[in-house]
C-alpha positions as CSV (number, residue, x, y, z in Angstrom):
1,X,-219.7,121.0,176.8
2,X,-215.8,121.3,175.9
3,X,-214.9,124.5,174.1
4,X,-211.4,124.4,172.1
5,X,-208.9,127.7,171.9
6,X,-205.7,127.2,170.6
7,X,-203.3,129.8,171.9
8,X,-198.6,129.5,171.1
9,X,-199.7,126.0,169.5
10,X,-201.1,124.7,171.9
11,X,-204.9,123.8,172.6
12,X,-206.6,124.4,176.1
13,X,-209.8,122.6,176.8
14,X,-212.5,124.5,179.2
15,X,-215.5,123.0,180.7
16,X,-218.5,125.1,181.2
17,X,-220.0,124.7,185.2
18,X,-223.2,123.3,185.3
19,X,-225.7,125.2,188.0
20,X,-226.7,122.5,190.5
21,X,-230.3,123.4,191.5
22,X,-231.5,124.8,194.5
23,X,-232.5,122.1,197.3
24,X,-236.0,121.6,198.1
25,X,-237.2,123.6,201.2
26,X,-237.6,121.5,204.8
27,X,-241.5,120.7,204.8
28,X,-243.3,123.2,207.1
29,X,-246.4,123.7,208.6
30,X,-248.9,125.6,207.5
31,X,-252.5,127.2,208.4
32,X,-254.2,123.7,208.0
33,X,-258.4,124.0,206.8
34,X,-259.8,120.7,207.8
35,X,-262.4,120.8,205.6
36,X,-264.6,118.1,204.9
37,X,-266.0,117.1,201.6
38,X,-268.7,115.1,200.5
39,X,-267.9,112.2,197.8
40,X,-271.5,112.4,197.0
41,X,-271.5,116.2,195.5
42,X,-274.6,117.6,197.4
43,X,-272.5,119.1,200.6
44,X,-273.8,118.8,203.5
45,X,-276.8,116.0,203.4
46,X,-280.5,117.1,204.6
47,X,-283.3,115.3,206.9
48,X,-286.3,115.0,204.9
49,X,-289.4,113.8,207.1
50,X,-292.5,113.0,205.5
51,X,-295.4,114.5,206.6
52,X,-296.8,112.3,209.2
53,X,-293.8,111.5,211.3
54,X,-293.3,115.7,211.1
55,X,-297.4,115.6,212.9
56,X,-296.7,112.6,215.3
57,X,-293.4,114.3,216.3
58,X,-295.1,117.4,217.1
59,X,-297.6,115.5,219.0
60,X,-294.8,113.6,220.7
61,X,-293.9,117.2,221.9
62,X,-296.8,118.9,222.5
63,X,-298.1,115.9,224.7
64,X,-295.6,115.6,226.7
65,X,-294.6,117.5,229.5
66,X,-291.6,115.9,230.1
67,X,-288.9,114.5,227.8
68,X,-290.4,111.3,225.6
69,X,-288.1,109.6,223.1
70,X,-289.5,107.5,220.0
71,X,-287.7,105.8,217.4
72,X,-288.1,105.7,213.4
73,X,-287.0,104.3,210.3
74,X,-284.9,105.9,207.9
75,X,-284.1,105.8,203.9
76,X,-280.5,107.2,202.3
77,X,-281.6,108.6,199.1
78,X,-280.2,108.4,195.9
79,X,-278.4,111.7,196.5
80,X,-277.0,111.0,199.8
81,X,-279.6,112.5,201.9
82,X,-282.0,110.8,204.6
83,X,-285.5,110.8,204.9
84,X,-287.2,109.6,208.0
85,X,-290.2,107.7,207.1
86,X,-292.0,106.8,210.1
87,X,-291.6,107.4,214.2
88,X,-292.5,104.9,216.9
89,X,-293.3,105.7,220.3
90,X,-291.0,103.1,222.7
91,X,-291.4,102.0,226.6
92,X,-289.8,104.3,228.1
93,X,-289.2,105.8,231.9
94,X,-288.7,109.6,231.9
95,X,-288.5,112.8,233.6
96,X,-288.1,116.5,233.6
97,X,-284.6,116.2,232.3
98,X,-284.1,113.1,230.6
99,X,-285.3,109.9,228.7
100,X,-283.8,106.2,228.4
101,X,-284.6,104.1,225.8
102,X,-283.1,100.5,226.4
103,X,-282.1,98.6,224.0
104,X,-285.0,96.3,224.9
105,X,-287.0,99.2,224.0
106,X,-285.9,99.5,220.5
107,X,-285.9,95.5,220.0
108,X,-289.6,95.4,220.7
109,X,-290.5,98.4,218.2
110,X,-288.5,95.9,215.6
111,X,-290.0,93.2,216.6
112,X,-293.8,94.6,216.3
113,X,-292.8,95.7,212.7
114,X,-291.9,92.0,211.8
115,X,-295.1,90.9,213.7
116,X,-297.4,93.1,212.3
117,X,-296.4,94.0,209.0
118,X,-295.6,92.2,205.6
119,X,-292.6,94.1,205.1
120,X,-291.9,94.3,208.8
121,X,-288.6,92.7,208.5
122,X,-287.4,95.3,206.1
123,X,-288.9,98.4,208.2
124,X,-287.2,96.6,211.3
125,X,-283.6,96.6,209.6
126,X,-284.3,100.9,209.0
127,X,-284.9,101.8,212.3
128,X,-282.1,103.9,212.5
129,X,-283.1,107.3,213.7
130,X,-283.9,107.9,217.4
131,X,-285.8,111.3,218.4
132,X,-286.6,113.0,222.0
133,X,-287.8,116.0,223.4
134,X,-286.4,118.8,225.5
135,X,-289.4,120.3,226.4
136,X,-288.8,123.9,226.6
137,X,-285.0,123.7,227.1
138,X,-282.6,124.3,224.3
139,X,-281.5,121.5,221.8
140,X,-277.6,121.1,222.8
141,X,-277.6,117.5,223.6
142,X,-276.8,116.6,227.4
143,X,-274.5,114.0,228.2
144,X,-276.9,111.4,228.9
145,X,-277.6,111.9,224.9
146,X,-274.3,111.6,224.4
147,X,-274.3,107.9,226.3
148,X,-277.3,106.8,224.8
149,X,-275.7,107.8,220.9
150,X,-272.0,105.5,222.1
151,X,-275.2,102.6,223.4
152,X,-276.2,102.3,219.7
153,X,-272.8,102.7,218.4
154,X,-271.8,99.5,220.3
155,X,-274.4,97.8,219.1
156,X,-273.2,97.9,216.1
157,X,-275.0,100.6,214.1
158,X,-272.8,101.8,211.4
159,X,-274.4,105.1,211.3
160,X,-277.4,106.9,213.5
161,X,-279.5,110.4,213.1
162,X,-280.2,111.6,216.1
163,X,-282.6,114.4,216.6
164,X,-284.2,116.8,219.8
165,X,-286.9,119.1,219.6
166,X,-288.3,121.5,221.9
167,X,-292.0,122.9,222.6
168,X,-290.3,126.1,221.1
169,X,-290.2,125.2,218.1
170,X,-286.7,124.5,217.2
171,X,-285.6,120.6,216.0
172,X,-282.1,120.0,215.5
173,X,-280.3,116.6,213.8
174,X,-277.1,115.3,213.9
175,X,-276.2,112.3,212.0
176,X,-273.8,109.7,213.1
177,X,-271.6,108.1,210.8
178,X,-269.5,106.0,213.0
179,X,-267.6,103.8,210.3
180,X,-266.0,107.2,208.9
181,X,-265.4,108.7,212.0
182,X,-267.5,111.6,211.4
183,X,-270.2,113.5,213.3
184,X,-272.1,116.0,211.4
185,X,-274.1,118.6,213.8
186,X,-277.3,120.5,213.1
187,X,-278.0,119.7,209.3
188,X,-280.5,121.4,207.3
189,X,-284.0,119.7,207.1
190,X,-286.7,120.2,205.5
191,X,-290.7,118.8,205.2
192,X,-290.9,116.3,202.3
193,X,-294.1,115.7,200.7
194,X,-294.8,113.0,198.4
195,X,-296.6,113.2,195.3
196,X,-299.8,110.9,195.4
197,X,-299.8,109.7,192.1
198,X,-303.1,107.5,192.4
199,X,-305.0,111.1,191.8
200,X,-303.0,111.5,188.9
201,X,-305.8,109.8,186.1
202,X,-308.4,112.3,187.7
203,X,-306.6,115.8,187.3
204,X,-306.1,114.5,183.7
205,X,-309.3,114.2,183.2
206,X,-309.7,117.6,184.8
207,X,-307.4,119.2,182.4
208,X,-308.7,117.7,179.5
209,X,-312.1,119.3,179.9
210,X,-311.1,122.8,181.4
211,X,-307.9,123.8,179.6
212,X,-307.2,124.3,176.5
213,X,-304.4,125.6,174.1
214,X,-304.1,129.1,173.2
215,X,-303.3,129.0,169.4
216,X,-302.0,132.5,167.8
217,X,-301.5,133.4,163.7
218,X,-300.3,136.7,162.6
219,X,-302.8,138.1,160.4
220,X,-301.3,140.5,157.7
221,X,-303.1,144.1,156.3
222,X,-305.2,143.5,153.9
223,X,-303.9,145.8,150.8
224,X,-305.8,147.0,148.0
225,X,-304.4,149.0,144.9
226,X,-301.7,149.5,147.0
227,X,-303.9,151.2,149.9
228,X,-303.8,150.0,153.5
229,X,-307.6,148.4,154.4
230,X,-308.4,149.6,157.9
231,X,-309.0,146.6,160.3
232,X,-312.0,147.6,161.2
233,X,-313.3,147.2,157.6
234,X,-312.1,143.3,158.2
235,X,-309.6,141.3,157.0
236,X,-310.1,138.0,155.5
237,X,-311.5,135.3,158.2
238,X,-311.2,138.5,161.0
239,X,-314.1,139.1,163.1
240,X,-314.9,142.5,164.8
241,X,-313.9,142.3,168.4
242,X,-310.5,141.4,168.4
243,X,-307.4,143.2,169.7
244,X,-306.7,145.0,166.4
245,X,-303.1,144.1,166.5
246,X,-303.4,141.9,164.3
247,X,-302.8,138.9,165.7
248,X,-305.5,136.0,166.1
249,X,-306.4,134.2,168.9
250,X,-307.5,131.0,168.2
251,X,-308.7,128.3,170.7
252,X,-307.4,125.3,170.1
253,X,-310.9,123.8,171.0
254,X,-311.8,126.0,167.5
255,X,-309.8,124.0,165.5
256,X,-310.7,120.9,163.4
257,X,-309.3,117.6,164.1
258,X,-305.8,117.5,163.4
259,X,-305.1,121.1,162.6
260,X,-302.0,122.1,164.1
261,X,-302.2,126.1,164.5
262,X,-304.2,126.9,161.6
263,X,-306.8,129.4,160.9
264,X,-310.6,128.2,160.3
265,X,-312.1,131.3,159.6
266,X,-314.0,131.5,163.4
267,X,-316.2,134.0,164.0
């Protein structure tokens, strides 16, 4: 902005310097995370096995005394999880340090689902989840499981679980996700048990003849001519044998029909 001073008649103009700011800073590498986050909001997704392919894969273990692979389906949840329905046991040719599964050998399990079941076309298109044993070695994979993971891959999978157990105890997943370029190794699982609800009318039945609702009302001292009546002496509708703290206990079997709470004068 121009300023005016006038100075021996004449006027001098000065122009106040603006500040030029401060150039940005060359971009520069830093201490990078490489984090990976989960669109879905759950973290890290878990392996949820239903009960019986968590007993045949035990079986699968115990059995054998060498490494044995099997196949099952697999469901994404609503949450982004996977639960592994059911395991098949393949053809197969193993040994004391390795299985292979052709792609034959899968092909067949699919094709017995279509065969043998209504819904086998369905099951067949979920078979996505291929198990082994390590016997009583640890659960690292090996570089034939490695091989047999890129064998799936180029069949055109867009995503494989992949898990190996051991006699010891230990059973370790890893899921596949081949169209994000992502490998996720040794996620939680956990035993998932599902609710039977064709028991459900029974238990009702059940509860409606063994429990019942516990109803309370607050009984107040009885005064008279502005003397406290001991409770033993009884206050209206109270019946000796109760807590003495004045509060009622009422059954909600006691009650008449339609009576919410109220007090019937039991006893």
């Amino acid at each position: 902005m121009a300023v005016k001073r006038k100075r021996a008649g004449k006027v001098y103009k000065y122009r106040k310097r603006k500040s030029l700011p401060a150039p940005a800073y060359p971009f520069a590498q830093h201490a990078f995370g490489g984090q990976v986050e989960f669109l879905s909001g759950g973290g890290v997704p878990t392996v949820f096995i239903t009960r019986e392919a968590y007993s045949r894969m035990w079986h699968y273990v115990d059995i054998a005394d060498e490494e044995v692979g099997w196949f099952g389906t697999v469901r994404v949840t609503k949450y982004g999880n996977y639960l592994i329905e059911e395991v098949f046991l393949g053809e197969q040719e193993v040994s004391a340090a390795q299985t292979e599964i052709s792609g034959d050998g899968l092909a067949q399990i699919g094709q017995n689902l279509i065969d043998t079941r209504p819904d086998g076309v369905e099951q067949a298109s979920k078979l996505f989840f291929w198990g082994h044993s390590h016997v009583r070695m640890g659960t690292s994979p090996s570089g034939q499981d490695e091989k047999q993971m890129d064998e799936f891959r180029e069949n055109g999978c867009p995503w494989f679980i992949r898990g190996i157990l051991n006699k010891l105890g230990r059973m370790e997943f890893t899921i596949f996700l081949w169209e994000a370029g992502v490998k996720i190794v040794d996620v939680p699982w956990a035993i998932y048990e599902h609710v039977d609800e064709s028991i459900r009318a029974g238990i009702e039945a059940e509860f409606k003849a063994k429990v019942t609702r516990a109803v309370y009302k607050y009984m107040p001292p009885a005064v008279a001519a502005n003397m406290h009546q001991p409770w033993f002496a009884g206050a209206p509708g109270y019946y000796q044998g109760n807590n003495g703290s004045g509060v009622m206990v009422v059954h909600s079997g006691d009650l008449p029909p339609g009576e919410q709470g109220g007090f019937n004068n039991v006893g």
